[in-house]
Backbone as JSON Lines, residues from 0, in Angstrom:
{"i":0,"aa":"X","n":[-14.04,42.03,25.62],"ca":[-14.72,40.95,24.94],"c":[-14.01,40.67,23.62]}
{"i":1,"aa":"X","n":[-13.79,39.85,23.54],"ca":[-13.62,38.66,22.14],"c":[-14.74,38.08,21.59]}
{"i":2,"aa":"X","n":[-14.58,38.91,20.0],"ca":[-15.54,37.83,19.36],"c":[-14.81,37.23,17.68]}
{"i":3,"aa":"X","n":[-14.95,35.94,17.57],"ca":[-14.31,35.2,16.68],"c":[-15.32,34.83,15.57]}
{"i":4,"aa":"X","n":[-15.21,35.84,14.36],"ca":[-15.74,35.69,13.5],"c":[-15.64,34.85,12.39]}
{"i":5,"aa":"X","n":[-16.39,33.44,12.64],"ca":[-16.49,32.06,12.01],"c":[-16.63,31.68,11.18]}
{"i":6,"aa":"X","n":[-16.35,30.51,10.07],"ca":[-17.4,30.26,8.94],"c":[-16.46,29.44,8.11]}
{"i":7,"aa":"X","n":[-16.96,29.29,6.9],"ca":[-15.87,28.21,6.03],"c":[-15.73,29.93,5.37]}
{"i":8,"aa":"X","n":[-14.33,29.47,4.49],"ca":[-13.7,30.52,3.53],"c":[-14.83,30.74,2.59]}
{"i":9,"aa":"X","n":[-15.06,32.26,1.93],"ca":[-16.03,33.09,1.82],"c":[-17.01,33.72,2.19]}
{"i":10,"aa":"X","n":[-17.35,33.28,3.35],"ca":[-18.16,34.01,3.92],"c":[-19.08,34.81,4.65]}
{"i":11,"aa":"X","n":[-17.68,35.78,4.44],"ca":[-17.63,37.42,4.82],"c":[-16.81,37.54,5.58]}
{"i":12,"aa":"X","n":[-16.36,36.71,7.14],"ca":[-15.44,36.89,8.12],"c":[-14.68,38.19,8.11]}
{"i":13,"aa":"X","n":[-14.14,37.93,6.85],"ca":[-13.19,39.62,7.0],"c":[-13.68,40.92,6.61]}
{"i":14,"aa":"X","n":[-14.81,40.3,6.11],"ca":[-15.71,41.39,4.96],"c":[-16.59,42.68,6.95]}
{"i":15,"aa":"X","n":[-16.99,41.26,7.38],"ca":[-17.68,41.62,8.74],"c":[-17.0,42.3,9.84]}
{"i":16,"aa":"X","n":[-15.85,41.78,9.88],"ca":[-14.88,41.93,10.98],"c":[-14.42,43.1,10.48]}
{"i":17,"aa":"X","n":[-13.92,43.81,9.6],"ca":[-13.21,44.87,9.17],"c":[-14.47,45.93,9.19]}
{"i":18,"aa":"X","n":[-15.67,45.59,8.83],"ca":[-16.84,46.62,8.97],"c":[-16.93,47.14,10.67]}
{"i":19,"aa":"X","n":[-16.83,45.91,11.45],"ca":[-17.41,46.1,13.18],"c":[-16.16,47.15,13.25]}
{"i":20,"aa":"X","n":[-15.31,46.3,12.97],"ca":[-13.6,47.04,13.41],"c":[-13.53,48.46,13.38]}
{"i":21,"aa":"X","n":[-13.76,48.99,11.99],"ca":[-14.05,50.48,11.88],"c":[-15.06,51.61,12.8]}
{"i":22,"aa":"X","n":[-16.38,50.41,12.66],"ca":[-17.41,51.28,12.98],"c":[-17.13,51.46,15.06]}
{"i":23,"aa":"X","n":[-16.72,50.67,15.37],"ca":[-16.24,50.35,16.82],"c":[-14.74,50.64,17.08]}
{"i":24,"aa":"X","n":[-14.03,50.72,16.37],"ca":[-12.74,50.94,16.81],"c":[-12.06,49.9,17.69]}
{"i":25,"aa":"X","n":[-12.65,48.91,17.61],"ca":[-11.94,47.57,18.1],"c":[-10.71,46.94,16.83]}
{"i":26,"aa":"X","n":[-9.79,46.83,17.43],"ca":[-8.75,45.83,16.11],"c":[-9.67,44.55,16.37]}
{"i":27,"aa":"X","n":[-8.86,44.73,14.51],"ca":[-9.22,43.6,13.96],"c":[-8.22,42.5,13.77]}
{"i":28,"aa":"X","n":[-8.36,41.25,13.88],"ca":[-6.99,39.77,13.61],"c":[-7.46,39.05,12.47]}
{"i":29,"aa":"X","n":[-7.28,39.28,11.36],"ca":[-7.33,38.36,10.31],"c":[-6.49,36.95,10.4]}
{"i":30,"aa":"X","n":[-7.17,36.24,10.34],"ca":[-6.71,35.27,10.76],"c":[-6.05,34.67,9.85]}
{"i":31,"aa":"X","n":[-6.03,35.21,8.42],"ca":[-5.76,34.23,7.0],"c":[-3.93,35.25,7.22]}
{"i":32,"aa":"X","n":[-3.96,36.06,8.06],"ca":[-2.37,36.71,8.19],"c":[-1.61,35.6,8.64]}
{"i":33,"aa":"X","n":[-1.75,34.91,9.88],"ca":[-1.25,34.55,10.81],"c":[-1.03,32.72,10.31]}
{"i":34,"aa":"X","n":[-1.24,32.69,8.81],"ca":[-1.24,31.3,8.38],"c":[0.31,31.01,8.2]}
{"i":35,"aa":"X","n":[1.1,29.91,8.2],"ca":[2.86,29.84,8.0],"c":[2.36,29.22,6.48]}
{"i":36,"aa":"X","n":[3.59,30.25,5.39],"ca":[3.59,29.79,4.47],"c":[3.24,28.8,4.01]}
{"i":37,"aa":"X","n":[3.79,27.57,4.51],"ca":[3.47,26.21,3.82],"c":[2.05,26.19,3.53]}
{"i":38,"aa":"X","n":[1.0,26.87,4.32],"ca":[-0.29,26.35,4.21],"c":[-0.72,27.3,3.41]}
{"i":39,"aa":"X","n":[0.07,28.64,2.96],"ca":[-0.73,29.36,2.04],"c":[-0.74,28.76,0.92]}
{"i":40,"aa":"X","n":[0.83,28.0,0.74],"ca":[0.96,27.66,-0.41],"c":[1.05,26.49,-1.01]}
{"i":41,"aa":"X","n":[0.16,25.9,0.32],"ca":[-0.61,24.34,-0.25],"c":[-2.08,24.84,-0.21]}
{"i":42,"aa":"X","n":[-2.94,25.87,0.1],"ca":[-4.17,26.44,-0.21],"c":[-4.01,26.48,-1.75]}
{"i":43,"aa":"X","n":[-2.52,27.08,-2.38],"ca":[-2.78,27.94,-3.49],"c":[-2.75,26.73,-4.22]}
{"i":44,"aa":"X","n":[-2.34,25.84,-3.96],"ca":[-1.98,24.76,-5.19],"c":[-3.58,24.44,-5.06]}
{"i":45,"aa":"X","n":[-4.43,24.47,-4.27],"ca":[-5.75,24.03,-4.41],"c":[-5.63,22.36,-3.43]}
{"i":46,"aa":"X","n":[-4.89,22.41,-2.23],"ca":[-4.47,21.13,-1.49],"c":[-5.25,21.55,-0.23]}
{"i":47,"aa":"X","n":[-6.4,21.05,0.34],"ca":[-6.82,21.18,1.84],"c":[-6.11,20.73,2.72]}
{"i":48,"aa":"X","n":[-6.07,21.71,3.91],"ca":[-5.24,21.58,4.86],"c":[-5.68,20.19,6.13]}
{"i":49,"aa":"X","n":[-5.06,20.22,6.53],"ca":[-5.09,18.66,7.47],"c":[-4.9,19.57,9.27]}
{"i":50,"aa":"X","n":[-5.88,18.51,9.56],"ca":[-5.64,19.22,11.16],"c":[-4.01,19.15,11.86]}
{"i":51,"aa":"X","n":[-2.68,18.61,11.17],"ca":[-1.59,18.72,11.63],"c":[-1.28,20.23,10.88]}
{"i":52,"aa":"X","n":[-1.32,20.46,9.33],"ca":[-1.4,21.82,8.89],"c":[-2.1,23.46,9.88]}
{"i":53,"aa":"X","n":[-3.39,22.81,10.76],"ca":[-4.31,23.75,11.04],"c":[-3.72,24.14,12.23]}
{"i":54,"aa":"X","n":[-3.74,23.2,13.31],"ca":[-3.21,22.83,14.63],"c":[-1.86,24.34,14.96]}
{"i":55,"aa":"X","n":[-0.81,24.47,14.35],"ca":[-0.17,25.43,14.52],"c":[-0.23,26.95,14.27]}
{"i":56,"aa":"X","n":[-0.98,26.88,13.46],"ca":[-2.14,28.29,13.24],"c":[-3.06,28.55,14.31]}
{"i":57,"aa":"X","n":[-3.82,27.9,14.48],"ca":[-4.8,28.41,15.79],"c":[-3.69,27.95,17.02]}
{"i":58,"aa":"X","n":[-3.08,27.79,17.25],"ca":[-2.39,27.74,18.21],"c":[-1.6,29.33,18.6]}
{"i":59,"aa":"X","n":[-1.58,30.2,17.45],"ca":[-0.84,31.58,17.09],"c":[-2.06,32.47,17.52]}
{"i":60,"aa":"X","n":[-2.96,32.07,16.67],"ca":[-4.49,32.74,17.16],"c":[-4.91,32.49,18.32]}
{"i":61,"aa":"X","n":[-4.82,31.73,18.68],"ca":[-4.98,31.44,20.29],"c":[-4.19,32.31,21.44]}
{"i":62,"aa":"X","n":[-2.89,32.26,20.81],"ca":[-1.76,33.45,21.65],"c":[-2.43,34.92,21.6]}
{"i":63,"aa":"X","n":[-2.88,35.35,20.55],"ca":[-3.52,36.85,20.06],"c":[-4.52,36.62,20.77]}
{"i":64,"aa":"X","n":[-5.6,35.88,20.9],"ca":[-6.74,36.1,21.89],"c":[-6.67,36.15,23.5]}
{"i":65,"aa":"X","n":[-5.51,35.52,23.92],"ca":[-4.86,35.21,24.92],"c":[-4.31,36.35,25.68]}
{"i":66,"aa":"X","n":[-3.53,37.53,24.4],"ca":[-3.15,38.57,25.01],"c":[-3.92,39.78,24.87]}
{"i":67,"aa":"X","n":[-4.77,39.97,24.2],"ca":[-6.2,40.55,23.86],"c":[-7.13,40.28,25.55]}
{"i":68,"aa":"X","n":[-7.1,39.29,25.72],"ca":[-7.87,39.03,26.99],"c":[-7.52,39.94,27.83]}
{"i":69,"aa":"X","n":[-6.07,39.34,28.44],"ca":[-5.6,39.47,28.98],"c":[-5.17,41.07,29.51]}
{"i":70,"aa":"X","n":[-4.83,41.65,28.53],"ca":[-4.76,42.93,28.53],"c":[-6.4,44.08,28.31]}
{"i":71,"aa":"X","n":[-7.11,43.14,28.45],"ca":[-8.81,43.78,28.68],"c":[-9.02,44.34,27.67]}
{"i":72,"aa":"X","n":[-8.63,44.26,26.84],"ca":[-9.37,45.12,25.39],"c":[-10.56,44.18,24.7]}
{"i":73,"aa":"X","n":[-11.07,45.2,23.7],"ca":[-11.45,44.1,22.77],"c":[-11.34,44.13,21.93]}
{"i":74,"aa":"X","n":[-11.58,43.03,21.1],"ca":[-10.89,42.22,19.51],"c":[-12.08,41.72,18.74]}
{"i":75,"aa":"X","n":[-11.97,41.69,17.67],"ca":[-12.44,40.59,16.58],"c":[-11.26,39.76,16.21]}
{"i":76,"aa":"X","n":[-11.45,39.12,15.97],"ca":[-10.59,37.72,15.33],"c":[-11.36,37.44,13.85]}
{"i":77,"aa":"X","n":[-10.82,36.85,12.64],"ca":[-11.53,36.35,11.89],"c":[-10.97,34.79,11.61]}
{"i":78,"aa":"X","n":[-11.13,33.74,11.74],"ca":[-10.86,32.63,11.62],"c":[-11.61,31.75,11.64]}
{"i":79,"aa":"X","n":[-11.67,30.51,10.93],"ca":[-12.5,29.78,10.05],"c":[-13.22,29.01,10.93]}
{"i":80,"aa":"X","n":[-12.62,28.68,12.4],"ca":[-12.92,27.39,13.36],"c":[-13.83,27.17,13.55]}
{"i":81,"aa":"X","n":[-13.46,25.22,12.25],"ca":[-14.65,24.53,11.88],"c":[-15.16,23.67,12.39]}
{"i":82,"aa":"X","n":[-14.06,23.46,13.61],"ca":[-14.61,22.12,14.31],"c":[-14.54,22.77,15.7]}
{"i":83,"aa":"X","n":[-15.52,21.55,16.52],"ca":[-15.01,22.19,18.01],"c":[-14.22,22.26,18.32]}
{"i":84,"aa":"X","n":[-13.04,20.98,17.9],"ca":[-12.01,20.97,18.72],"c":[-11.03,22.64,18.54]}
{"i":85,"aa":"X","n":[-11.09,23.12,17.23],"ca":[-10.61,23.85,16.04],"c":[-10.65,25.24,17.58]}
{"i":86,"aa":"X","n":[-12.07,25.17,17.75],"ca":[-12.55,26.43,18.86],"c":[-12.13,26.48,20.71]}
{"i":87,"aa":"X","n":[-12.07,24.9,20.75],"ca":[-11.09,25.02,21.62],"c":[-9.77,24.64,21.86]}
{"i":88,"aa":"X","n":[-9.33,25.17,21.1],"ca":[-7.98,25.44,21.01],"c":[-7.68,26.28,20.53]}
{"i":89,"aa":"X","n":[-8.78,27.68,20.07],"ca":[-8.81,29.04,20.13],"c":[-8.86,28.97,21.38]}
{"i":90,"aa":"X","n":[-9.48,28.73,22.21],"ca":[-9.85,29.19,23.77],"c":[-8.78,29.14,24.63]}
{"i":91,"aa":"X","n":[-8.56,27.59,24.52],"ca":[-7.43,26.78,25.28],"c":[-6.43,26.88,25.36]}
{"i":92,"aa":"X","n":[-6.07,26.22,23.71],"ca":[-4.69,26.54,23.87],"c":[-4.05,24.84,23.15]}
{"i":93,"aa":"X","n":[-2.85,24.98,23.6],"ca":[-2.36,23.05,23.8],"c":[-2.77,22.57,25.01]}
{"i":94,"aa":"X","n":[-3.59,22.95,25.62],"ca":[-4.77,22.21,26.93],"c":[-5.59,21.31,26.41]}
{"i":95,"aa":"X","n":[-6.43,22.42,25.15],"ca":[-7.39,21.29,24.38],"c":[-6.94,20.3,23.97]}
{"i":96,"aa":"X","n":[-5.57,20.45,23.22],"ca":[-5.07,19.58,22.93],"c":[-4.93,18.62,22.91]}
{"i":97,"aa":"X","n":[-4.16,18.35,24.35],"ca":[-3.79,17.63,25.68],"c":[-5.25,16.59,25.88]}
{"i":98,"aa":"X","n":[-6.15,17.41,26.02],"ca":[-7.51,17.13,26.45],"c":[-7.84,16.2,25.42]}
{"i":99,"aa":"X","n":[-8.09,16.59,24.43],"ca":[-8.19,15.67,23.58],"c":[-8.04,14.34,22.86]}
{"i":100,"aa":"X","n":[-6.83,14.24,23.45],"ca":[-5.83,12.9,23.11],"c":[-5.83,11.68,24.01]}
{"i":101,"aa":"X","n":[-6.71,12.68,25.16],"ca":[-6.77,11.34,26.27],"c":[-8.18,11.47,27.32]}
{"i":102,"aa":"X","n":[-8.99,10.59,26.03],"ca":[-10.8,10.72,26.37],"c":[-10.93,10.26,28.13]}
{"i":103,"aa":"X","n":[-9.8,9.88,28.74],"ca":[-10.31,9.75,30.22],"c":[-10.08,11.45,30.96]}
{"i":104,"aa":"X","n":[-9.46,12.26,30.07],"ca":[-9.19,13.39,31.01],"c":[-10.66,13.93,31.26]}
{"i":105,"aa":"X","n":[-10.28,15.39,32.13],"ca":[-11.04,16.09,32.44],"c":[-12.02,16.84,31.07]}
{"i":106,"aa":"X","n":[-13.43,17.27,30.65],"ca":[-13.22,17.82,29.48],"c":[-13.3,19.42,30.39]}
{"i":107,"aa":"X","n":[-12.73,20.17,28.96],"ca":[-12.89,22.06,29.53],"c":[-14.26,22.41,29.17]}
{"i":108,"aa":"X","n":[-14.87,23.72,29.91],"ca":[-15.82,23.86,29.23],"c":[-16.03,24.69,27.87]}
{"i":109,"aa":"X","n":[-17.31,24.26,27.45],"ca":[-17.3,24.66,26.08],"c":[-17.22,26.41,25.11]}
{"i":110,"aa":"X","n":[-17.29,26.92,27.01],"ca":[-16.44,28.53,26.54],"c":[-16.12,29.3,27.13]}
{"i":111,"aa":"X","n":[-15.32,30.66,27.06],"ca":[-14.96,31.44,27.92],"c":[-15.92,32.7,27.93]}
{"i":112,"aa":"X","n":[-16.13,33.15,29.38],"ca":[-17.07,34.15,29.53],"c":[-17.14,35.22,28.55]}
{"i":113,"aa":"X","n":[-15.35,35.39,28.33],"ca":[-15.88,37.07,27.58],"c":[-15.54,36.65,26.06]}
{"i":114,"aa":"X","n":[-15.75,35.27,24.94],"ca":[-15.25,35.33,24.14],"c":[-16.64,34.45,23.43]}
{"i":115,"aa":"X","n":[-17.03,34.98,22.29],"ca":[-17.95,34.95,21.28],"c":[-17.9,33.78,20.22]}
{"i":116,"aa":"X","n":[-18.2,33.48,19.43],"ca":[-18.53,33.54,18.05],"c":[-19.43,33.74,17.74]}
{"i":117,"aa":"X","n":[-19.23,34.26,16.49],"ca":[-20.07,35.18,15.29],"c":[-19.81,34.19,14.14]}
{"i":118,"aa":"X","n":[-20.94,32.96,14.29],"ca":[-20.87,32.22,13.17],"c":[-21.77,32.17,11.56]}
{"i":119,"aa":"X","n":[-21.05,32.68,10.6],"ca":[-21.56,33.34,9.36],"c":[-21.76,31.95,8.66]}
{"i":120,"aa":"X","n":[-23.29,31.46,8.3],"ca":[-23.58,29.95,7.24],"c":[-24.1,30.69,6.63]}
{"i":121,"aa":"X","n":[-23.83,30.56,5.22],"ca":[-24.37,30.52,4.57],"c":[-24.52,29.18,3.33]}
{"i":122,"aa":"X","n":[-25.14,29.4,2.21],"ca":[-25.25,27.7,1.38],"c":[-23.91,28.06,0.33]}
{"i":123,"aa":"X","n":[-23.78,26.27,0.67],"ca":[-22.46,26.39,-0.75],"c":[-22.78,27.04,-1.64]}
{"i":124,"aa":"X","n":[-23.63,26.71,-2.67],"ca":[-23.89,27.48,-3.77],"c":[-23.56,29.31,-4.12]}
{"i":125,"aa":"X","n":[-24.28,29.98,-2.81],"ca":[-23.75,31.02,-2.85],"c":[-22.49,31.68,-2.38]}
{"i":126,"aa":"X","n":[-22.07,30.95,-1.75],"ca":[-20.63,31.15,-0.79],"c":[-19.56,30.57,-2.13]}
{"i":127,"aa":"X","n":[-19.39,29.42,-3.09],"ca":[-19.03,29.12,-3.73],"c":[-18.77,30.55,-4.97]}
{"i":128,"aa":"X","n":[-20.28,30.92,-5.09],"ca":[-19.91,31.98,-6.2],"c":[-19.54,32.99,-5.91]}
{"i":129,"aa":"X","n":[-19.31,33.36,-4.52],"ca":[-18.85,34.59,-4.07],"c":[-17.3,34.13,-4.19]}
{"i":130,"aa":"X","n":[-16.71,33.33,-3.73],"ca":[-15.44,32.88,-4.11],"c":[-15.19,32.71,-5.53]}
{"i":131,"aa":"X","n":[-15.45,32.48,-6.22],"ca":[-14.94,32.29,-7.86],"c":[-14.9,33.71,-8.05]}
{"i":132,"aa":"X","n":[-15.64,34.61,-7.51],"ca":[-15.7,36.13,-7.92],"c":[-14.5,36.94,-7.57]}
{"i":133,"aa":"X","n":[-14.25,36.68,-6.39],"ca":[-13.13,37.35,-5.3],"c":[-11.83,37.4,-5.92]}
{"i":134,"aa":"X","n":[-11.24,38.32,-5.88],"ca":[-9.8,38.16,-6.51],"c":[-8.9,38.56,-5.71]}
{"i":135,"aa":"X","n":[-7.33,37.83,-6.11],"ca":[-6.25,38.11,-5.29],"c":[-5.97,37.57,-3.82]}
{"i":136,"aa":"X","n":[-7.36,36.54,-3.78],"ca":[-7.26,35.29,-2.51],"c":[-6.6,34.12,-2.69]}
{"i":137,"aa":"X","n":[-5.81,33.5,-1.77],"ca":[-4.93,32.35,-2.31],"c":[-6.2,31.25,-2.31]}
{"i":138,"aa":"X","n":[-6.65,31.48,-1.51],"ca":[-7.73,30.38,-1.0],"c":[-8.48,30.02,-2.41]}
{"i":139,"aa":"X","n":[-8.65,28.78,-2.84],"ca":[-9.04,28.36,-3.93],"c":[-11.09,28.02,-3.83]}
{"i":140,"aa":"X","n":[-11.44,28.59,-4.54],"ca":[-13.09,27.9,-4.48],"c":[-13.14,26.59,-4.81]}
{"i":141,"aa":"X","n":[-11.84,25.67,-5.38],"ca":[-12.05,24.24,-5.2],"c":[-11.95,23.64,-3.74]}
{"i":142,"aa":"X","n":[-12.1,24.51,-2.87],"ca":[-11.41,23.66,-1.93],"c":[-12.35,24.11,-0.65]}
{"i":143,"aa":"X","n":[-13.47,24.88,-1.02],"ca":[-14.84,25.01,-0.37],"c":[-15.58,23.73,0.19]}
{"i":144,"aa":"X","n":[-15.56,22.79,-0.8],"ca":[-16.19,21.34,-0.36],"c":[-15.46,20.89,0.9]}
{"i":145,"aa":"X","n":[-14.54,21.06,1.05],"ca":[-13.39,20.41,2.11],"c":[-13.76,20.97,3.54]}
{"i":146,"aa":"X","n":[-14.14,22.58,3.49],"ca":[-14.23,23.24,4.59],"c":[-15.38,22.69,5.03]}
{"i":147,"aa":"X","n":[-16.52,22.76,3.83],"ca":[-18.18,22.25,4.48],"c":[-17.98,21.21,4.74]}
{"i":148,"aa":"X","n":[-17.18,19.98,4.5],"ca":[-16.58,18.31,4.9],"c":[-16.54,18.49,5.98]}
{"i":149,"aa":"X","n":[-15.75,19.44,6.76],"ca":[-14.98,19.15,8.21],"c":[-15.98,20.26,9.13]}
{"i":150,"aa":"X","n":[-16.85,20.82,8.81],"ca":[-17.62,22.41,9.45],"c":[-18.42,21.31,10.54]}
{"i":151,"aa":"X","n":[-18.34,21.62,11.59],"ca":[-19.05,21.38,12.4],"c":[-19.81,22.59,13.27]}
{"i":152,"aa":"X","n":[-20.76,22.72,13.21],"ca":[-21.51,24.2,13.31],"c":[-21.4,24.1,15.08]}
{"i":153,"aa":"X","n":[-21.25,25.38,15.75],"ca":[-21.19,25.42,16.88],"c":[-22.44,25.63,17.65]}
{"i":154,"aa":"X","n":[-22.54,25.1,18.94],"ca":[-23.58,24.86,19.53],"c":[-23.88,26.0,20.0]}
{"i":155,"aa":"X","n":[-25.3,25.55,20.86],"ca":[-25.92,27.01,21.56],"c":[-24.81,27.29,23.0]}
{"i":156,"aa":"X","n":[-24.28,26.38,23.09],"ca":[-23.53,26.53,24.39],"c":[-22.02,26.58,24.58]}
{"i":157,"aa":"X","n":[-21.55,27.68,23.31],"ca":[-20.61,27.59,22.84],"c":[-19.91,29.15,22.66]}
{"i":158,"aa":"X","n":[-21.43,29.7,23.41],"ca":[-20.89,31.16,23.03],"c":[-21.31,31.75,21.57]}
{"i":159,"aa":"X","n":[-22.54,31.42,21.12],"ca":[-22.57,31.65,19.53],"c":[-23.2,32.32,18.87]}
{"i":160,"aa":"X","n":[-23.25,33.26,18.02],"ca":[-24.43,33.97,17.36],"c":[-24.31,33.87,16.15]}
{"i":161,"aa":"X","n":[-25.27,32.89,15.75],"ca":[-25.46,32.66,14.35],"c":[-26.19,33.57,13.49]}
{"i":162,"aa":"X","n":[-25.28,33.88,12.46],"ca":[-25.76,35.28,10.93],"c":[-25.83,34.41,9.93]}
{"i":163,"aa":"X","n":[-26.82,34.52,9.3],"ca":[-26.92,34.1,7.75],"c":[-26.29,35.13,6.93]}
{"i":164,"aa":"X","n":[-25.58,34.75,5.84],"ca":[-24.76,35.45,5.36],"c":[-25.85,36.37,4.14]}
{"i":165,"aa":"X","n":[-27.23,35.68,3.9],"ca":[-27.74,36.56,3.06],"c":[-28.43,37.89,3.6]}
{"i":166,"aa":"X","n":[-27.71,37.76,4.4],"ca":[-28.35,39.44,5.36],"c":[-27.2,40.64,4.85]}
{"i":167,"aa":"X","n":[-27.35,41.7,4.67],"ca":[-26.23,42.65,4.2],"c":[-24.8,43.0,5.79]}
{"i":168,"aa":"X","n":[-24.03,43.54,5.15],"ca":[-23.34,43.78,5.98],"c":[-23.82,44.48,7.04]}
{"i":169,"aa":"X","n":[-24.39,45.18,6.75],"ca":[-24.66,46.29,8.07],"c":[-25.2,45.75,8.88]}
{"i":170,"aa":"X","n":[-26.69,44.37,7.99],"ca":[-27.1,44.3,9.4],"c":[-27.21,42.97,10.19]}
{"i":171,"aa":"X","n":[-26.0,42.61,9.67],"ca":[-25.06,41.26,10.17],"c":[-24.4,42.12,11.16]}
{"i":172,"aa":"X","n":[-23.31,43.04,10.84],"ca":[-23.25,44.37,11.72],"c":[-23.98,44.96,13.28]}
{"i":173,"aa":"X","n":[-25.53,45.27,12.6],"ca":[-26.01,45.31,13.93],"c":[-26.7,44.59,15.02]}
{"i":174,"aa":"X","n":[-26.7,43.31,14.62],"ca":[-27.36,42.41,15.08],"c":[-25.8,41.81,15.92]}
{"i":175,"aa":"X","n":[-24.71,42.36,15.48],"ca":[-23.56,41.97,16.92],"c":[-23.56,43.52,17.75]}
{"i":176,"aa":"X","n":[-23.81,44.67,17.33],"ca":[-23.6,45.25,17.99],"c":[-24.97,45.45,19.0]}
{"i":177,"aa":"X","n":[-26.43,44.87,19.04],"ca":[-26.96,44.26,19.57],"c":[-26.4,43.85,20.93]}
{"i":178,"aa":"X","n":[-26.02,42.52,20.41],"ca":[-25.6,41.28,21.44],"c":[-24.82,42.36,22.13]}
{"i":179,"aa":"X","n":[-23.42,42.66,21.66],"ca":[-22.72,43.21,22.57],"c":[-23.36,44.61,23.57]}
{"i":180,"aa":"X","n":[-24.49,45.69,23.19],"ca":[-24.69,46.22,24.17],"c":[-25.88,45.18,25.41]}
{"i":181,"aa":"X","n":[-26.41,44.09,24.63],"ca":[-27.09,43.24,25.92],"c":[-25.81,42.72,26.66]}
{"i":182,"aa":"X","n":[-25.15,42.01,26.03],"ca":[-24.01,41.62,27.26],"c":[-23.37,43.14,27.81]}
{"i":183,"aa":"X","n":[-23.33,43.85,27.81],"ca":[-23.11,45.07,28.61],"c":[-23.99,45.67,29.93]}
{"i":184,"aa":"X","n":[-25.19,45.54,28.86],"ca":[-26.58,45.75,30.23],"c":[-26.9,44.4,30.82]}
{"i":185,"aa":"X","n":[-26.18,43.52,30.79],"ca":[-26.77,42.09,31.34],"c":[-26.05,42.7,32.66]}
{"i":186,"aa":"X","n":[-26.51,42.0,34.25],"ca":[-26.02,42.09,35.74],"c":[-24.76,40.94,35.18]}
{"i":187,"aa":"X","n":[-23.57,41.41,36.01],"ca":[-22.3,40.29,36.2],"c":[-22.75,39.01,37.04]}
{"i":188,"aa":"X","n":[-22.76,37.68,36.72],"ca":[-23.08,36.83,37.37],"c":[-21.91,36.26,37.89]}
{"i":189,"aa":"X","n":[-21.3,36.35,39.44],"ca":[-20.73,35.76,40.38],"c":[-20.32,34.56,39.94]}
């Protein structure tokens, strides 16, 4: 199982993902690794990124979930994906892509059996001041408005488990490790 721990920048993704990671021994994919320079260092100037900027990043993250699958393990991911399209093309790939560009195609569906999100909302206000606090992040707290601009919150049919971020770690924590032993005791459906 894959689960892709969601949200605009601050809050928690890595804070969460590095807690499950330990306590489970699943790796963890930070997703803010796998960014190509240019975009760290148009984050740092305080410049929001553009879905031609984003597009080749989750396309990398997409490869890591891809071979994570593939090879039957499981993963956390931490990455921001704010839009649907953003999520499928975590899933997809350049399929979504594809899919996308030409509203007569086929659409994919909206998720893959063994892959999650763990979507963390919390309110600007506090997600804002947790960022001004944080140090040694390129990611600018001016540039929070931009993420909540483009956030399109994911549906119920999307694979999703929504955490409010004013819950503590742990038990943002156990409320996935929850889910994951029900999807364990759930029967395999054919």
């Amino acid at each position: 199982m894959i689960y892709i721990i969601m949200g605009v920048s601050g809050c928690g993704k890595s804070s969460l993902g590095a807690f499950l990671s330990e306590k489970l021994g699943w790796p963890m994919h930070e997703g803010d690794n796998f960014h190509p320079q240019g975009n760290v260092e148009k984050m740092a100037r305080g410049e929001p990124l553009t879905d031609k900027d984003r597009l080749p990043w989750l396309l990398k993250l997409h490869d890591v979930i891809q071979r994570e699958r593939c090879s039957g393990s499981n993963a956390f991911v931490a990455c921001s994906a704010l839009t649907r399209l953003y999520r499928q093309v975590l899933l997809y790939g350049s399929q979504a892509l594809a899919l996308s560009s030409s509203p007569d195609q086929e659409i994919l569906p909206p998720i893959a059996p063994d892959v999650f999100f763990v979507f963390l909302h919390g309110d600007y206000d506090l997600i804002y001041q947790r960022m001004t606090s944080r140090r040694g992040h390129y990611m600018k707290a001016d540039l929070l408005r931009s993420q909540f601009d483009v956030l399109e919150p994911p549906l119920d049919e999307e694979n999703v488990l929504s955490l409010d971020i004013r819950r503590s770690i742990t038990d943002m924590a156990m409320e996935v490790e929850r889910h994951i032993i029900s999807l364990k005791s759930s029967p395999v459906i054919p």
